[in-house]
mmJSON file of the N, C-alpha and C atoms, coordinates in Angstrom:
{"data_MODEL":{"atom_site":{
"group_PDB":["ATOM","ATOM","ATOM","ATOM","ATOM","ATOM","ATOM","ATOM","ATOM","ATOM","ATOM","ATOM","ATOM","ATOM","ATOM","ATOM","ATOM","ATOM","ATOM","ATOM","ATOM","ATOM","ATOM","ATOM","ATOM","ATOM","ATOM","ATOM","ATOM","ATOM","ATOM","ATOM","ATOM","ATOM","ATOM","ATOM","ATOM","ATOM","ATOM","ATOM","ATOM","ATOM","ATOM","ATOM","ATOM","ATOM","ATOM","ATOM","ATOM","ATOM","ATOM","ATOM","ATOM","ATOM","ATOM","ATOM","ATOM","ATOM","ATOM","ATOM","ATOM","ATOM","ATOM","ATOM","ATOM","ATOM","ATOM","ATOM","ATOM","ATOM","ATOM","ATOM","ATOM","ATOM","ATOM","ATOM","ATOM","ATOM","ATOM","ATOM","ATOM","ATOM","ATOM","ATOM","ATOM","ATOM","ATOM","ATOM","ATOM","ATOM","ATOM","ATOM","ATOM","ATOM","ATOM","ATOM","ATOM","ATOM","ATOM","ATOM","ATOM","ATOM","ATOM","ATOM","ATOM","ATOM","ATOM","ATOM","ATOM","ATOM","ATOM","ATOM","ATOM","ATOM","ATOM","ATOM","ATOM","ATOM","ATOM","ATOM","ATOM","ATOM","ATOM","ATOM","ATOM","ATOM","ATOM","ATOM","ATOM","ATOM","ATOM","ATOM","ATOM","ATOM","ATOM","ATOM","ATOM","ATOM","ATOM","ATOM","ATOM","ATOM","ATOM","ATOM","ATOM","ATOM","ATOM","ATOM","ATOM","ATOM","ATOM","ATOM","ATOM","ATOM","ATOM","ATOM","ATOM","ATOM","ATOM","ATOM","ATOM","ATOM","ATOM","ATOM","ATOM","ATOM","ATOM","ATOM","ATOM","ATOM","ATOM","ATOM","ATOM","ATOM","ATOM","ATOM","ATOM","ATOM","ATOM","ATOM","ATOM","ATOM","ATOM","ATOM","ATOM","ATOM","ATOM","ATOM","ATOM","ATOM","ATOM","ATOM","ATOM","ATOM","ATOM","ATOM","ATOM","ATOM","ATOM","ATOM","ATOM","ATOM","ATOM","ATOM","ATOM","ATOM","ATOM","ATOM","ATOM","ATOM","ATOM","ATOM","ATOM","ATOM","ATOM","ATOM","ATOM","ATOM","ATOM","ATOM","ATOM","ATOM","ATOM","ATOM","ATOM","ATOM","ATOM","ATOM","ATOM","ATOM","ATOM","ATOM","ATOM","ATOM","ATOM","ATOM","ATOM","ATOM","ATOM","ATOM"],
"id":[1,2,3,4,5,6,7,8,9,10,11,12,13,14,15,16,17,18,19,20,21,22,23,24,25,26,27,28,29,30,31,32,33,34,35,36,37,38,39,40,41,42,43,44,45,46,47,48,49,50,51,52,53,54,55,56,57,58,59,60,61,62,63,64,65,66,67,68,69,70,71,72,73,74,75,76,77,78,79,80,81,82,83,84,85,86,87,88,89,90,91,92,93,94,95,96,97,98,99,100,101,102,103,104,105,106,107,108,109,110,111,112,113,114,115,116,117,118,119,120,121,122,123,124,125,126,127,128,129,130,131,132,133,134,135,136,137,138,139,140,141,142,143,144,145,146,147,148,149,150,151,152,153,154,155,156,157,158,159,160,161,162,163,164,165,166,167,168,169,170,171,172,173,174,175,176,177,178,179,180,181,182,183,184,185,186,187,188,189,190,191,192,193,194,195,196,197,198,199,200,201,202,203,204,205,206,207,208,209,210,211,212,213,214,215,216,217,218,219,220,221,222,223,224,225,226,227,228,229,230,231,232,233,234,235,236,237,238,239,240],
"type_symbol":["N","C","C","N","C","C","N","C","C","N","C","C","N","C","C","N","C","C","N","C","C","N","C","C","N","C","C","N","C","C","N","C","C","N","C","C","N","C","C","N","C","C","N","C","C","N","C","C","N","C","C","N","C","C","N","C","C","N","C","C","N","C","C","N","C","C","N","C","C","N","C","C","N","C","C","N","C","C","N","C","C","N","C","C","N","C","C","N","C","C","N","C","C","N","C","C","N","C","C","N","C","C","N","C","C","N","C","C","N","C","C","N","C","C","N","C","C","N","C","C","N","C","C","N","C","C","N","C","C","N","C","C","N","C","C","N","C","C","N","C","C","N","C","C","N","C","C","N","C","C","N","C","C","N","C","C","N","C","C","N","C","C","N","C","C","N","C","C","N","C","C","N","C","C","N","C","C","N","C","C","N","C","C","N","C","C","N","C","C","N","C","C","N","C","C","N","C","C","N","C","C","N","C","C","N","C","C","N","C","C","N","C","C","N","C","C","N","C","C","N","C","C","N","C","C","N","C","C","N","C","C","N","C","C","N","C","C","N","C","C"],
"label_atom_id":["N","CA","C","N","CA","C","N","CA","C","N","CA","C","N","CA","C","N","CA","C","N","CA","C","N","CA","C","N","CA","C","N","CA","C","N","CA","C","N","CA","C","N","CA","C","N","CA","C","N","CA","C","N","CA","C","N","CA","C","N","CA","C","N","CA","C","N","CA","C","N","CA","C","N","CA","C","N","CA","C","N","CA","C","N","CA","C","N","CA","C","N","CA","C","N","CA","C","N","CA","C","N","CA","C","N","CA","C","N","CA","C","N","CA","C","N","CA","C","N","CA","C","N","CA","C","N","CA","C","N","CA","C","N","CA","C","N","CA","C","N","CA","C","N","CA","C","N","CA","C","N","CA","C","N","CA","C","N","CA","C","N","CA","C","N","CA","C","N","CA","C","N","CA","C","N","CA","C","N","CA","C","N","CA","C","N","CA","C","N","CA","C","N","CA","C","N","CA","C","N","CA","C","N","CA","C","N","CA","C","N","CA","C","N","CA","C","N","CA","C","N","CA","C","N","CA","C","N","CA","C","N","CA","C","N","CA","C","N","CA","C","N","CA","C","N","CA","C","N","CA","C","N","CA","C","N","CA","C","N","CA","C","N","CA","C","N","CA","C","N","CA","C","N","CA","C","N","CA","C"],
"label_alt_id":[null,null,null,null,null,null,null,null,null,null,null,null,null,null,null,null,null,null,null,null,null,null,null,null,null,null,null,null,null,null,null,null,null,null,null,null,null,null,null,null,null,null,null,null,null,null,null,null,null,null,null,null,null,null,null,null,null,null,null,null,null,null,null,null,null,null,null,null,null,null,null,null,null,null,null,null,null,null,null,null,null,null,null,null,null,null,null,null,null,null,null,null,null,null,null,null,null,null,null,null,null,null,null,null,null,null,null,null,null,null,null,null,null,null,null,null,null,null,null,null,null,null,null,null,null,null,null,null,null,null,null,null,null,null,null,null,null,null,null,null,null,null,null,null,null,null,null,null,null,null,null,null,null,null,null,null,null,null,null,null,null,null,null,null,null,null,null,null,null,null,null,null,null,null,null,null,null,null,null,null,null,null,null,null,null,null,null,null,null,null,null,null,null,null,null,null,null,null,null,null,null,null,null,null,null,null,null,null,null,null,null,null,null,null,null,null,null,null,null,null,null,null,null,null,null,null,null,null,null,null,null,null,null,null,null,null,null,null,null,null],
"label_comp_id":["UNK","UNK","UNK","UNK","UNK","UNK","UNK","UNK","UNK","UNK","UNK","UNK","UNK","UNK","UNK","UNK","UNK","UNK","UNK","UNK","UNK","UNK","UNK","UNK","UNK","UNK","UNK","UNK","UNK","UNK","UNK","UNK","UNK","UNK","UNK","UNK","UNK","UNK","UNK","UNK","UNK","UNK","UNK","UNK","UNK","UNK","UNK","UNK","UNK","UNK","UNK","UNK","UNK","UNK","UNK","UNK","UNK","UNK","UNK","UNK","UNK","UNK","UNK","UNK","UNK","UNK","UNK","UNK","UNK","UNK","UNK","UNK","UNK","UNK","UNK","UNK","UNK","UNK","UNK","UNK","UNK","UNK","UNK","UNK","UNK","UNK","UNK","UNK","UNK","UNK","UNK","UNK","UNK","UNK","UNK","UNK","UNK","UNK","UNK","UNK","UNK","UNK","UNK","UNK","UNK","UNK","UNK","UNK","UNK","UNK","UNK","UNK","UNK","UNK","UNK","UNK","UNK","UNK","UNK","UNK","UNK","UNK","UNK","UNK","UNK","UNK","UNK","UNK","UNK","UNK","UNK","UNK","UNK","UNK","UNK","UNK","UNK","UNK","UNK","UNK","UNK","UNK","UNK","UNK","UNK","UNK","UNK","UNK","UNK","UNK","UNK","UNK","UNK","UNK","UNK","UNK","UNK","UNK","UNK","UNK","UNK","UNK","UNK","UNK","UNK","UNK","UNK","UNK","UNK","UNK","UNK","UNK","UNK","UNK","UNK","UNK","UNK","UNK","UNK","UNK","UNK","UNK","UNK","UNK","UNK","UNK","UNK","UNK","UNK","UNK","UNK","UNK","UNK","UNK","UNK","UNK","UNK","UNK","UNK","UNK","UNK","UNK","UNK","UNK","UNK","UNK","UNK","UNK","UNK","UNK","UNK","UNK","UNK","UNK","UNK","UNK","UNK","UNK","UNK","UNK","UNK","UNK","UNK","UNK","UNK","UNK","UNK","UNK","UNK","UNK","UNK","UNK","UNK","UNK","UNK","UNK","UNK","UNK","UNK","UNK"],
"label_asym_id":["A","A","A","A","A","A","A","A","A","A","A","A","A","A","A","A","A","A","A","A","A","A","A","A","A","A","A","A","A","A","A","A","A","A","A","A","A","A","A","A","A","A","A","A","A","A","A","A","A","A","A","A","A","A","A","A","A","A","A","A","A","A","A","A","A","A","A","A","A","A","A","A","A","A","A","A","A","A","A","A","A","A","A","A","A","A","A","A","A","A","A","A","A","A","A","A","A","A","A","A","A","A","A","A","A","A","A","A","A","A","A","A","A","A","A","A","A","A","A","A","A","A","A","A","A","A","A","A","A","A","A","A","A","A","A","A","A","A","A","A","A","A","A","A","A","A","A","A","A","A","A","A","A","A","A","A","A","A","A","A","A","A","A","A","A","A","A","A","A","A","A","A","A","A","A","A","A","A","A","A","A","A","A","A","A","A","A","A","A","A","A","A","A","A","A","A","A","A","A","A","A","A","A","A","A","A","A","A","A","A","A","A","A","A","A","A","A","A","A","A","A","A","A","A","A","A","A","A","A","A","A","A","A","A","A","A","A","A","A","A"],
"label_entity_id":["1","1","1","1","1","1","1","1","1","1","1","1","1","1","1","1","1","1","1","1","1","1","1","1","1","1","1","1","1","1","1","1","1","1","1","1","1","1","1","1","1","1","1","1","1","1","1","1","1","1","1","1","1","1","1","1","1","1","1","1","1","1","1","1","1","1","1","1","1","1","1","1","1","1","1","1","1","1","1","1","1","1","1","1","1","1","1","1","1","1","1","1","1","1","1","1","1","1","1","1","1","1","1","1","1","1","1","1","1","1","1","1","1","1","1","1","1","1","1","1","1","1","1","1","1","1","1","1","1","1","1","1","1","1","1","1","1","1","1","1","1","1","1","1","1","1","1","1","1","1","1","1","1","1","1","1","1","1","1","1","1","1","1","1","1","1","1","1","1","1","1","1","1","1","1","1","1","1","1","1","1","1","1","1","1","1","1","1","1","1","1","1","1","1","1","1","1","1","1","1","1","1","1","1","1","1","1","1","1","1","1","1","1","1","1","1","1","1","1","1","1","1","1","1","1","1","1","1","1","1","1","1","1","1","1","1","1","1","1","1"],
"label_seq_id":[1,1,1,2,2,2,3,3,3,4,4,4,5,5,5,6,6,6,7,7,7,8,8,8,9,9,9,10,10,10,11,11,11,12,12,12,13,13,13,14,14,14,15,15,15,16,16,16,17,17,17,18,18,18,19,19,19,20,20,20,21,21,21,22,22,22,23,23,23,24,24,24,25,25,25,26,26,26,27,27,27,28,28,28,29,29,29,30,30,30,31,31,31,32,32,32,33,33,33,34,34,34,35,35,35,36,36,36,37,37,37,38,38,38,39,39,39,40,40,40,41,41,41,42,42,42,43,43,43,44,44,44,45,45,45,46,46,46,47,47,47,48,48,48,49,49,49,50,50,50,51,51,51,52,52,52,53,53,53,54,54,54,55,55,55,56,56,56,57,57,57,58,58,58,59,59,59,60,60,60,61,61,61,62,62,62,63,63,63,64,64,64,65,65,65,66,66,66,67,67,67,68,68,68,69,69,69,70,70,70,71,71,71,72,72,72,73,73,73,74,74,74,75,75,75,76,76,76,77,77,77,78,78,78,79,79,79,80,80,80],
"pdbx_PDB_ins_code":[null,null,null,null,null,null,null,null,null,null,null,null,null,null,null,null,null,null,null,null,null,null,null,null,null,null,null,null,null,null,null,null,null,null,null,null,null,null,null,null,null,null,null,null,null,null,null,null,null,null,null,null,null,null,null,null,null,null,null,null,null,null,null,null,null,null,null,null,null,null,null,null,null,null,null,null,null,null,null,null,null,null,null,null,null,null,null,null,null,null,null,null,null,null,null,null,null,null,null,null,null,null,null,null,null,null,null,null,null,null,null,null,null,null,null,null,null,null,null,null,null,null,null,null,null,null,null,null,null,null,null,null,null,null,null,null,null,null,null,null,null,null,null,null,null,null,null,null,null,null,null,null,null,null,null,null,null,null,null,null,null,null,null,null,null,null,null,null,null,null,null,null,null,null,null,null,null,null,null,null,null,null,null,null,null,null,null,null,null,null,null,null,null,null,null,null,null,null,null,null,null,null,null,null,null,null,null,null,null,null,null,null,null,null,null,null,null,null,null,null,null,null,null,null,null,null,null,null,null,null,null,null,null,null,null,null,null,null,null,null],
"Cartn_x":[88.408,89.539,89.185,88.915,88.622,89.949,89.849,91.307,90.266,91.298,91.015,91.965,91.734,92.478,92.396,93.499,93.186,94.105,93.394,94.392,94.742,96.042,96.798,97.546,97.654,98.74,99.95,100.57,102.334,103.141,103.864,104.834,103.605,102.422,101.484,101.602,101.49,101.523,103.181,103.491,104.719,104.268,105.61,105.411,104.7,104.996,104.037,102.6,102.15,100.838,100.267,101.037,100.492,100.185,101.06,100.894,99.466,99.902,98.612,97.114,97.216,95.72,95.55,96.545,96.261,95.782,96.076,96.286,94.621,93.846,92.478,91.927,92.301,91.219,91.017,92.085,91.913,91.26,91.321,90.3,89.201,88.926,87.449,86.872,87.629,86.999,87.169,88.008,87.628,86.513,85.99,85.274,83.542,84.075,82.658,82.214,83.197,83.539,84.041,84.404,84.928,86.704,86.72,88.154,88.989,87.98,88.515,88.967,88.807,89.361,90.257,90.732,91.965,93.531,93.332,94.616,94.421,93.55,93.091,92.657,92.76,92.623,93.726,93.419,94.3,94.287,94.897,94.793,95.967,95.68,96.517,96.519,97.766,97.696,98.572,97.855,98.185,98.224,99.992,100.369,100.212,99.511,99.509,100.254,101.007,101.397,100.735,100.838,99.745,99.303,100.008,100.156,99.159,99.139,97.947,96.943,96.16,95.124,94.424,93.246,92.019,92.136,93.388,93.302,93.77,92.609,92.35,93.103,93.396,93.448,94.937,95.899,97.625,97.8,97.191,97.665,97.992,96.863,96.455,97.781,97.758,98.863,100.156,100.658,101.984,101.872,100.809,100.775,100.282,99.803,99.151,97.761,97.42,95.648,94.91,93.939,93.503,93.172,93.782,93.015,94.338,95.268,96.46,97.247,97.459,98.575,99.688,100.384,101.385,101.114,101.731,101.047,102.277,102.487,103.143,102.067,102.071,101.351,101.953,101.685,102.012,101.09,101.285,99.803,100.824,99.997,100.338,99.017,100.05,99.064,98.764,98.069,98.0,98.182,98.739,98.169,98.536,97.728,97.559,98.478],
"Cartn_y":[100.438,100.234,100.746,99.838,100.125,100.585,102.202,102.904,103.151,102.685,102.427,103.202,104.424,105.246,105.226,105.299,104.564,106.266,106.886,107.741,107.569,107.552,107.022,108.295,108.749,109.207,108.535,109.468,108.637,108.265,107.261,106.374,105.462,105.296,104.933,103.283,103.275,101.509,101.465,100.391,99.557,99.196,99.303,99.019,97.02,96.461,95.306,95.238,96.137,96.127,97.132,98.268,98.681,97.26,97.002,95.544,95.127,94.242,93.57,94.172,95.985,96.24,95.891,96.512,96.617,95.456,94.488,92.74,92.098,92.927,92.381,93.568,94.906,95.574,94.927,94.829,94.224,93.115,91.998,90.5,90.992,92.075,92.362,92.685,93.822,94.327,93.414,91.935,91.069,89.967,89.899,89.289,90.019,91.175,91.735,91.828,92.445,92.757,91.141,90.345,89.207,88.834,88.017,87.696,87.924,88.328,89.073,90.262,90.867,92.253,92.473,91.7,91.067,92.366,92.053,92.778,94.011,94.825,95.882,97.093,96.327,97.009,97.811,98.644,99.763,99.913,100.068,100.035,101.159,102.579,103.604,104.222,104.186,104.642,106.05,106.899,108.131,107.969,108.964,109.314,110.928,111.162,112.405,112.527,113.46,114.449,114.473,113.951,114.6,115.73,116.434,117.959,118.53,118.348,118.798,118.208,117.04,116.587,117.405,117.77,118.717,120.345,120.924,122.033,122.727,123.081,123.844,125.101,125.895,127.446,127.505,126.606,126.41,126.48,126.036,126.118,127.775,128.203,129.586,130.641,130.486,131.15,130.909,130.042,129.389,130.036,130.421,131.086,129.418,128.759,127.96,127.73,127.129,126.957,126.771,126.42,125.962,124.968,123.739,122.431,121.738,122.444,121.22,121.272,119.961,119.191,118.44,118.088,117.462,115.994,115.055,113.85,112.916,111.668,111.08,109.773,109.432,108.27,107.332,106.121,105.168,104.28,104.498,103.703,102.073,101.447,99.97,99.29,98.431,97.499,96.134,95.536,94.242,93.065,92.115,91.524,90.085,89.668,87.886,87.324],
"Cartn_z":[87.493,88.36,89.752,90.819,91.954,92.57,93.377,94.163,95.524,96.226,98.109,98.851,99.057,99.872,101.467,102.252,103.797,104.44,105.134,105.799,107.559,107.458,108.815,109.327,110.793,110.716,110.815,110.418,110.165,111.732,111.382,112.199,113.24,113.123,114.145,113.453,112.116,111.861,111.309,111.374,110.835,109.31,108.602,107.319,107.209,108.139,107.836,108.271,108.875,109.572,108.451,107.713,106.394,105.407,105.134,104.015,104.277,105.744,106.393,105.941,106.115,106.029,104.582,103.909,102.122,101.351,102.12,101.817,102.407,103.609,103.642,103.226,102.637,102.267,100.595,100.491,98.996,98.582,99.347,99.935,99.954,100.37,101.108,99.749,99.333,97.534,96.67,96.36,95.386,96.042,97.38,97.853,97.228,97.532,96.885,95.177,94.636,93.111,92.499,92.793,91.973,91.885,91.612,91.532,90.32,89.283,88.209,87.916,89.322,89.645,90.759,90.964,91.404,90.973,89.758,88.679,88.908,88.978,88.729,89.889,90.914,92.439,93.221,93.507,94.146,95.547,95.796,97.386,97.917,98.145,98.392,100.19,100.784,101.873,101.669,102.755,103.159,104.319,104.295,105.78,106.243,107.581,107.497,108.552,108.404,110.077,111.649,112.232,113.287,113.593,113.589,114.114,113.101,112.023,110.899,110.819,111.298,111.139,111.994,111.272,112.088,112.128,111.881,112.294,111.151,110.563,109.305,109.421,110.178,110.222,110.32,110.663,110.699,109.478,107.798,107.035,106.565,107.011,106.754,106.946,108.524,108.866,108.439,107.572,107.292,105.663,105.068,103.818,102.543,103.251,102.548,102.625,101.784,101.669,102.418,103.149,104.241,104.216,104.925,105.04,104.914,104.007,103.314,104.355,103.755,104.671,104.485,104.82,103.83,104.152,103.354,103.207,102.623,103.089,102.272,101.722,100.371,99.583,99.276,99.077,98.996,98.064,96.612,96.12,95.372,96.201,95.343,94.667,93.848,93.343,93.468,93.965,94.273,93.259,93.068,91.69,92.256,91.338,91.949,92.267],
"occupancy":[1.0,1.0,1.0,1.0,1.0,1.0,1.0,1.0,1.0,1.0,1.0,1.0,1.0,1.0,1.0,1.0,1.0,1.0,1.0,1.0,1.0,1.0,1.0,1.0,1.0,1.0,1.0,1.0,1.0,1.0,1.0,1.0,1.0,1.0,1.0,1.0,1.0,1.0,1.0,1.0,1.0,1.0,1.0,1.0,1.0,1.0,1.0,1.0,1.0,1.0,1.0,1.0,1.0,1.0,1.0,1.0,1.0,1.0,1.0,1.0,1.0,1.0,1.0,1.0,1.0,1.0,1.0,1.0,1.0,1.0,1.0,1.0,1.0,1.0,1.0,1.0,1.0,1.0,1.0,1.0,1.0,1.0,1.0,1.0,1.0,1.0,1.0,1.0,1.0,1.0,1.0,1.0,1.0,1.0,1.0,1.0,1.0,1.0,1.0,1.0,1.0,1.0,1.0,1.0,1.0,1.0,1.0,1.0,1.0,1.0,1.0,1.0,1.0,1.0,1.0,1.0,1.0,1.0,1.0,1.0,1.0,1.0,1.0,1.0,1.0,1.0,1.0,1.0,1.0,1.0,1.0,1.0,1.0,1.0,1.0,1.0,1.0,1.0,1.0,1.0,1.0,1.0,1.0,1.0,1.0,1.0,1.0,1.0,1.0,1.0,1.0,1.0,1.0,1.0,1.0,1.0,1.0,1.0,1.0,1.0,1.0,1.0,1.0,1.0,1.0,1.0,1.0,1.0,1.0,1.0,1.0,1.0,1.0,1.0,1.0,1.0,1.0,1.0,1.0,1.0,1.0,1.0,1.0,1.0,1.0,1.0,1.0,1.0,1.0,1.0,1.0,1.0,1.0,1.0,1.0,1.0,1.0,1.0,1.0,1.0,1.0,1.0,1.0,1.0,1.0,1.0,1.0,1.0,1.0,1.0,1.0,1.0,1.0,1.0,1.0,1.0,1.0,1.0,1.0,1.0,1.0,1.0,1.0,1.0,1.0,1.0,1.0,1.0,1.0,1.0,1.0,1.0,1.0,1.0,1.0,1.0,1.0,1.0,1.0,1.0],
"B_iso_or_equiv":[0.0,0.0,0.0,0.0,0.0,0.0,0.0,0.0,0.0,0.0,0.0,0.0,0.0,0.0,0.0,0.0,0.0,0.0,0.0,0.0,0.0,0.0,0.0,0.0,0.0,0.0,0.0,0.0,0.0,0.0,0.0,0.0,0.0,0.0,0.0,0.0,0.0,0.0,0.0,0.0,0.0,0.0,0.0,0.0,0.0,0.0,0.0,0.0,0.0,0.0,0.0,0.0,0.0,0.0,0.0,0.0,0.0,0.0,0.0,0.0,0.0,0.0,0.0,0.0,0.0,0.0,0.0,0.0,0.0,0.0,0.0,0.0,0.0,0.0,0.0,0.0,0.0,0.0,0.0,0.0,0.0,0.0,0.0,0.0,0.0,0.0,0.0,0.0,0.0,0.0,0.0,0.0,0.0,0.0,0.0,0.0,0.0,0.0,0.0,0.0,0.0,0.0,0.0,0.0,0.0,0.0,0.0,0.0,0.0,0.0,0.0,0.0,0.0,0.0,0.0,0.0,0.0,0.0,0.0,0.0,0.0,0.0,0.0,0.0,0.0,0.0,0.0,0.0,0.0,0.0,0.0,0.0,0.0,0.0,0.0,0.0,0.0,0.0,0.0,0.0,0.0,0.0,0.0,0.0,0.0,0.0,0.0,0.0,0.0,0.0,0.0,0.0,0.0,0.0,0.0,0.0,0.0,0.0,0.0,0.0,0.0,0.0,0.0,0.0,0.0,0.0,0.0,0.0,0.0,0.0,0.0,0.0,0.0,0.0,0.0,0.0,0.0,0.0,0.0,0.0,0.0,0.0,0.0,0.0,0.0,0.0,0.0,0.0,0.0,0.0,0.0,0.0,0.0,0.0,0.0,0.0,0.0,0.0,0.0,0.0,0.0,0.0,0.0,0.0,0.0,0.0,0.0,0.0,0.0,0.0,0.0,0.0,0.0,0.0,0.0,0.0,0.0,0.0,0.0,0.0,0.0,0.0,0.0,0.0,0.0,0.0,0.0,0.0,0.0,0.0,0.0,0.0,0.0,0.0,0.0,0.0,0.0,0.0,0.0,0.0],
"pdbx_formal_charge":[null,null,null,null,null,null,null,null,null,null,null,null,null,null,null,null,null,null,null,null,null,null,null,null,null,null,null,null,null,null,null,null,null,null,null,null,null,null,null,null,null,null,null,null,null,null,null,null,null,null,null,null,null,null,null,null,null,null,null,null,null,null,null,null,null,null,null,null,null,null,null,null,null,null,null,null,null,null,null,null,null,null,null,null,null,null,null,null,null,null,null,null,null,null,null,null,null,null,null,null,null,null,null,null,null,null,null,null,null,null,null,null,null,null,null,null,null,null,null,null,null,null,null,null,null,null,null,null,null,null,null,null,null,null,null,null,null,null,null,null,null,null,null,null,null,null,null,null,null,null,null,null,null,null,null,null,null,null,null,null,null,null,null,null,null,null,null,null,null,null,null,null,null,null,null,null,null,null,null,null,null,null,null,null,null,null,null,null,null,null,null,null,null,null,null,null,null,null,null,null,null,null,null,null,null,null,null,null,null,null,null,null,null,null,null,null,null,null,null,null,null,null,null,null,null,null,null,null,null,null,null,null,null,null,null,null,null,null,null,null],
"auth_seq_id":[1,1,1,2,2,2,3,3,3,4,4,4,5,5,5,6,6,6,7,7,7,8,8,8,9,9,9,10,10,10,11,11,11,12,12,12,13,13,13,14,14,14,15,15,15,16,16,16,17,17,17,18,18,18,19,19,19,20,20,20,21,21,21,22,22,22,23,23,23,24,24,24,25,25,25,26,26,26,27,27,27,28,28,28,29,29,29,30,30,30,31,31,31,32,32,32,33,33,33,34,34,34,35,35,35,36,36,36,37,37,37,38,38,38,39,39,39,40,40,40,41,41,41,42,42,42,43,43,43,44,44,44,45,45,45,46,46,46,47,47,47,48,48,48,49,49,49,50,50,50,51,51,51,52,52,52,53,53,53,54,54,54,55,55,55,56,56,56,57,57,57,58,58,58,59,59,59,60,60,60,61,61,61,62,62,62,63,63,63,64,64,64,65,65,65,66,66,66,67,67,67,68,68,68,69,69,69,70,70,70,71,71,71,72,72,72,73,73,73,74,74,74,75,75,75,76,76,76,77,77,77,78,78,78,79,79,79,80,80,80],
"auth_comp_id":["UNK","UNK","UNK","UNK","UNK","UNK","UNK","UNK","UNK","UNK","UNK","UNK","UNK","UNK","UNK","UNK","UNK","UNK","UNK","UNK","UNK","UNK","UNK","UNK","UNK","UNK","UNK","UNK","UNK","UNK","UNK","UNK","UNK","UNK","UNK","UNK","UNK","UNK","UNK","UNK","UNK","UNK","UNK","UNK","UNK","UNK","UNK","UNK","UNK","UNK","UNK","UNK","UNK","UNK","UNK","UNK","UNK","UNK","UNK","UNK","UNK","UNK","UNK","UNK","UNK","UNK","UNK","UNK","UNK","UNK","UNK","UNK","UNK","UNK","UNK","UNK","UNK","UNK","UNK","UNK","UNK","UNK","UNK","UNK","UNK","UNK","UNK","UNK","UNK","UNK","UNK","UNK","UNK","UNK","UNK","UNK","UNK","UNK","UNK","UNK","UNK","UNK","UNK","UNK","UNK","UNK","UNK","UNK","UNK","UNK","UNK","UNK","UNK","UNK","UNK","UNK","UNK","UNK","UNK","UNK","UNK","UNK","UNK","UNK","UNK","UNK","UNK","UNK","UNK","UNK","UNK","UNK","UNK","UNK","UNK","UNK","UNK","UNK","UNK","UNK","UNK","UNK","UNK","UNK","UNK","UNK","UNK","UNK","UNK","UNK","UNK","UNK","UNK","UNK","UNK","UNK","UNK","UNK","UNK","UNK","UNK","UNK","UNK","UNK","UNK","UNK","UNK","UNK","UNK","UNK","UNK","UNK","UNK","UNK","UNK","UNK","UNK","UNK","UNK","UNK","UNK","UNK","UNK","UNK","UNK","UNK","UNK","UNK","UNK","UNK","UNK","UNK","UNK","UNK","UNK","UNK","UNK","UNK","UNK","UNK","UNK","UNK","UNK","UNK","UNK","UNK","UNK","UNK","UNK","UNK","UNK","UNK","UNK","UNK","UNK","UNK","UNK","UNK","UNK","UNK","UNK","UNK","UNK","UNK","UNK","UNK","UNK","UNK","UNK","UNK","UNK","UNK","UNK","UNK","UNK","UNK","UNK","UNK","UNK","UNK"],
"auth_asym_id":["A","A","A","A","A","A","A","A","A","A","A","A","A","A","A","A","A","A","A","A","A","A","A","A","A","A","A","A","A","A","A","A","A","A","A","A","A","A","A","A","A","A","A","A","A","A","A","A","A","A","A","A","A","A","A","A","A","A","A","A","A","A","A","A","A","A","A","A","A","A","A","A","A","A","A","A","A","A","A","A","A","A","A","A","A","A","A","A","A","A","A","A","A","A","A","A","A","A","A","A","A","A","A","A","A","A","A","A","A","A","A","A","A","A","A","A","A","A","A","A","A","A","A","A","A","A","A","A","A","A","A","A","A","A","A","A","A","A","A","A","A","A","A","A","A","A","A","A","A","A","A","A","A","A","A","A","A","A","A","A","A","A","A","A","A","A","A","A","A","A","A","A","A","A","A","A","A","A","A","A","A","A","A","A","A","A","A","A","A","A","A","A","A","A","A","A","A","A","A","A","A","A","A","A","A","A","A","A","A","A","A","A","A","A","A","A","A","A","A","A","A","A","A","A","A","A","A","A","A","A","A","A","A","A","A","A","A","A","A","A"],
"auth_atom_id":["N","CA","C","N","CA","C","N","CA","C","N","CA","C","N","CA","C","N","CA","C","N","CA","C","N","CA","C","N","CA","C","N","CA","C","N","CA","C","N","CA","C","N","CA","C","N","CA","C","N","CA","C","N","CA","C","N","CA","C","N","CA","C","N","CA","C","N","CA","C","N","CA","C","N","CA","C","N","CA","C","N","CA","C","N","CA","C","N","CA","C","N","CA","C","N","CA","C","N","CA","C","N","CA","C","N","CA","C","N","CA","C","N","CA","C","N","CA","C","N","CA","C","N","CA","C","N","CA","C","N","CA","C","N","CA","C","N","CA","C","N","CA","C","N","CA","C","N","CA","C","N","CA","C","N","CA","C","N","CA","C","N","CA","C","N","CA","C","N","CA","C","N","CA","C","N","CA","C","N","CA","C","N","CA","C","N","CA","C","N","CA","C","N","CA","C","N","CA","C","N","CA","C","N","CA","C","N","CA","C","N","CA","C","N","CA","C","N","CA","C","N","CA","C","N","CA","C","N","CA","C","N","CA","C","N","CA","C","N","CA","C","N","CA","C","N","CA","C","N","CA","C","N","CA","C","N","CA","C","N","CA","C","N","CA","C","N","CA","C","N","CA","C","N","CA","C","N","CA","C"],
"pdbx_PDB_model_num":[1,1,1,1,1,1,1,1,1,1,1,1,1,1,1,1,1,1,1,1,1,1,1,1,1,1,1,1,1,1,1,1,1,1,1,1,1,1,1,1,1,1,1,1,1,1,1,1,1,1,1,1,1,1,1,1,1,1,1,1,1,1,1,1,1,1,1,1,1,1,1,1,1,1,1,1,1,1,1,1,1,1,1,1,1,1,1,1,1,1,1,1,1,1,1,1,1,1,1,1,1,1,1,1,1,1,1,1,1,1,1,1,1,1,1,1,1,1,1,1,1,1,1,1,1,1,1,1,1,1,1,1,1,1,1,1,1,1,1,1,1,1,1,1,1,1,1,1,1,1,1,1,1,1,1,1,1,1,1,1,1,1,1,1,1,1,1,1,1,1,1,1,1,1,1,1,1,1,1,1,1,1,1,1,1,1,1,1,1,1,1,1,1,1,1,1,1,1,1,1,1,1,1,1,1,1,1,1,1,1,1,1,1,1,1,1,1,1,1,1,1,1,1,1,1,1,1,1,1,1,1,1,1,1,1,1,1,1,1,1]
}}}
């Protein structure tokens, strides 16, 4: 089961320009892999914060791990 994770920060694409990517990344992976894997392809977007991308040491100080971030996911599935 091919899973395709895409990280964006959040509010930067529109929920149809999400679709849009999910819709040729997924083309692109049954173009390579076959059309029999079609059913079976994942295609997951992550939204991150801006304010948290890159700056490892904010988690720290807030009493969380270092690196995390909060995230919203979105995993769909494509199917024929």
């Amino acid at each position: 089961m091919p899973l395709v994770t895409i990280d964006v920060i959040k509010d930067v694409f529109t929920p149809k320009q999400k679709q849009d990517l999910i819709a040729k990344v997924t083309a692109a992976m049954i173009e390579v892999e076959g059309e029999n894997m079609r059913g079976v392809t994942w295609v997951r977007v992550n939204e991150f914060e801006k304010r948290r991308l890159g700056n490892r040491r904010q988690g720290a100080e807030n009493g969380r791990r270092p690196g995390a971030c909060r995230r919203e996911s979105r995993l769909i599935r494509r199917r024929g």
